[in-house]
N, C-alpha and C positions, 0 to 999 in steps of 0.2 A: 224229690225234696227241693225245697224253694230257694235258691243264694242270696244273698245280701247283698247288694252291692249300691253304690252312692254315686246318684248322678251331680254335677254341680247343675244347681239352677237355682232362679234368683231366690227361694228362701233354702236353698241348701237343703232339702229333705232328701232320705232315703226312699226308694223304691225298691221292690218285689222283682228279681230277676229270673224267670225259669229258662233252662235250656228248651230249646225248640225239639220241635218232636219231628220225626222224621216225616209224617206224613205232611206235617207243617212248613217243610222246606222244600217238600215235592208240589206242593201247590205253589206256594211263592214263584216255583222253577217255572209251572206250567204258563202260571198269569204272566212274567216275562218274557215268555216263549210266545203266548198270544199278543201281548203291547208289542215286540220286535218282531215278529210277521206284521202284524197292520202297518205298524210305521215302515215297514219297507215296498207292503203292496202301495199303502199311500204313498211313496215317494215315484214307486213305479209308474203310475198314473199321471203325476204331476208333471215327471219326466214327457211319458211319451205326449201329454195336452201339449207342451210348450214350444213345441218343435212342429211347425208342419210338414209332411212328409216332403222331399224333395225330388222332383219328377227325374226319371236317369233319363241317362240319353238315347237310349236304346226306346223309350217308350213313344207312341206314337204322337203325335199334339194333334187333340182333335180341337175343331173347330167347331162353329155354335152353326147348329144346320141352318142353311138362307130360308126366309120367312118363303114363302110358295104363295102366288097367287089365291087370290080365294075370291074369285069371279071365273066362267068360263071367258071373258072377254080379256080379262087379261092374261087368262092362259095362253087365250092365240097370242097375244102381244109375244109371248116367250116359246114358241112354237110349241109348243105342251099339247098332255096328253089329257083331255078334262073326263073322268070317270071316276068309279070304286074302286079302290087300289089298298092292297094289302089284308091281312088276315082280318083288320077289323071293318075292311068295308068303306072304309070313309068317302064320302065326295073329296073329290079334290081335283088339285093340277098337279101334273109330274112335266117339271120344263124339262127338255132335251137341249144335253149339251154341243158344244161345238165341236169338240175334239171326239163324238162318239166314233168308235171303231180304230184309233190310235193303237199302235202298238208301246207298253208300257211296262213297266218294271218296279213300280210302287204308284203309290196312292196320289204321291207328289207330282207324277207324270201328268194327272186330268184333274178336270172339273169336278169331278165326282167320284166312285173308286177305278181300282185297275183289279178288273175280273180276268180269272184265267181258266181254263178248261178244268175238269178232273185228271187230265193226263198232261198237264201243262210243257207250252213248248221251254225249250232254254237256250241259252248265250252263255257257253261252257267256255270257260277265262283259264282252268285248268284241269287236261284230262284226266289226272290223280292215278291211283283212287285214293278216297272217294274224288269224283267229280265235283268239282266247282265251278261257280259262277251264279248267273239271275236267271229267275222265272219269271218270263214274261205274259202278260195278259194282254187286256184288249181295252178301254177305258169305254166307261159303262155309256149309254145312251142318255141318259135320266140324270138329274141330277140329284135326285131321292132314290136310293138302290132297294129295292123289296127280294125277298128270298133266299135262298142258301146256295152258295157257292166257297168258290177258295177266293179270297181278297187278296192283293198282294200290298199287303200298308209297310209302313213304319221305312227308314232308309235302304236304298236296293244295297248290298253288299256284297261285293266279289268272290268271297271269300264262304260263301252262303253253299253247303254240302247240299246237291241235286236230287238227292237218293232220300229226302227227307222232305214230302210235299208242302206244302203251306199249307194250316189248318182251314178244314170248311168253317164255316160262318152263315146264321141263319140271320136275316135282317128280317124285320116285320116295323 
């Protein structure tokens, strides 16, 4: 049954007022529930656009790899190695660094990475347990590393548990 009820507006008429039916208020509910999701994924998105991530300090800073020769005569220039190198084959030059065969403890040690054995040696800072201190490598020949081994990157830290090897890594 329909109420009566009197809205004020500018010529003053009445309108027809029914109560709402339940399934009438269940949608209302629904269609607010999907405008307040969107407006919140939308606000989510905006958020995370507006910020670019900031690097921590634990992460490693890589650098933009050195252009390489691309003559064999300038390879010799850089005592390099001029052949096909790596899984796709390519011509190229692989200069060889100075400090090849350095004894090392991160990336920051050489010219190019600090490779270490699969049993890598250590410099134990404390016998624990666990044991602590650095794994050391050997800094690579090449100043373009091809293949998989253990890398020793990011800053050497003392405080670094022995009994936990450094990840392999597969370079191509």
């Amino acid at each position: 049954m329909a109420r009566t009820a009197c809205v004020r507006r500018p010529a003053s008429s009445c309108v027809f007022v029914r109560p709402c039916s339940q399934e009438t208020r269940q949608g209302a509910r629904k269609g607010f529930m999907k405008l307040a999701f969107t407006v919140v994924v939308f606000a989510s998105l905006v958020a995370c656009r507006s910020a670019p991530p900031q690097p921590r300090p634990t992460d490693p800073v890589v650098a933009a790899a050195p252009t390489r020769p691309s003559t064999p005569e300038a390879c010799r220039a850089c005592n390099g190695a001029w052949g096909r190198h790596g899984l796709a084959q390519r011509e190229g030059c692989l200069c060889r660094t100075k400090d090849a065969g350095k004894i090392c403890k991160s990336k920051a040690d050489c010219e190019s990475e600090c490779v270490t054995k699969n049993d890598p040696d250590t410099e134990i800072v404390d016998k624990g347990p666990p044991a602590r201190g650095y794994f050391l490598g050997r800094c690579h020949a090449f100043t373009t590393f091809f293949g998989c081994a253990r890398l020793l990157q990011g800053s050497p830290d003392p405080n670094t548990q022995l009994d936990e090897l450094p990840m392999k890594i597969c370079v191509d």
